[in-house]
C-alpha angles and dihedrals in degrees: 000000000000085000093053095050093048096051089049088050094058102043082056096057091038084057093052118111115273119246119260125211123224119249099206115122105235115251120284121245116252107274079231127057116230118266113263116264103234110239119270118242082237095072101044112147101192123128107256124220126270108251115260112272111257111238135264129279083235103061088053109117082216094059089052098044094050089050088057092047093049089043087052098045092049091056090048080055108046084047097051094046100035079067089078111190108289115119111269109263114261138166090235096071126231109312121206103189106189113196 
């Protein structure tokens, strides 16, 4: 059966009408070619500039400001331990008050 069917399948497509193929000439081009599309900025394939450079810790007014305060800080100290633990000089002499 699957024979017949097949063979009945390919005589009707043998009977179709044949294709037929257009005669038209195809369109001409324009006798002008189109004017050119300036390119979009999107597409702009320049090279971009390097970002500026940030600037250095050195120029910061914190950094500054924190080497002050450590230099500060360091004299308050060499003064307070360079006293040592002797009683301060007066006129008056040493003074030993017993209760």
């Amino acid at each position: 059966m699957a024979v017949a069917w097949a063979n009945a399948s390919a005589g009707a497509l043998a009977q179709a009408a044949p294709t037929t193929i257009p005669t038209n000439p195809p369109a001409a081009f324009p006798a002008t070619p189109p004017s050119p599309v300036p390119p979009s900025p999107a597409l702009d394939l320049a090279t971009p500039e390097p970002e500026p450079a940030k600037a250095s810790i050195f120029s910061r007014w914190w950094f500054w400001t924190a080497v002050g305060a450590a230099a500060a800080a360091t004299a308050v100290l060499i003064v307070v331990s360079s006293r040592g633990n002797a009683p301060p000089a007066s006129d008056l002499g040493n003074q030993e008050f017993q209760p």
